[in-house]
N, C-alpha and C positions, 0 to 999 in steps of 0.2 A: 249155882248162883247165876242169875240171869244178867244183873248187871255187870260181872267178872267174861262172859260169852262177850258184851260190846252189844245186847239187845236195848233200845228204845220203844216205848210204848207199848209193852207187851200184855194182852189181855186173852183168858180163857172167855171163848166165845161159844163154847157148845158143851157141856157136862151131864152124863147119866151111865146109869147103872147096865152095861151094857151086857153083862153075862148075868142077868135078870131072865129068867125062866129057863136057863140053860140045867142040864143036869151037873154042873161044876159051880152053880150061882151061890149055893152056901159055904163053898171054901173061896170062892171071889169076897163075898160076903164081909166072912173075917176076916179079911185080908184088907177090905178095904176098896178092894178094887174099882177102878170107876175108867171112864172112857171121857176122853178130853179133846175138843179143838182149840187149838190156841194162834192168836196172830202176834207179830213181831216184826220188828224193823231193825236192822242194823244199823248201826252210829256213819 
């Protein structure tokens, strides 16, 4: 929970499928898996 941490303004700024042609990409897949930047500020 981001607002329980004390984070303000927090935005994912970069998202993709980054184990995308790897030989592991269709158990990421189902899994859901994905690769995230995110920024944040503390209160």
């Amino acid at each position: 929970m981001v607002q329980a941490a004390g984070f303000i303004e927090f935005e994912i700024t970069w998202r993709a499928a980054v184990y995308e042609g790897a030989p592991q990409a269709s158990s990421a897949a189902q899994f859901g898996t994905k690769g995230v930047n995110f920024r944040a500020r503390k209160a």
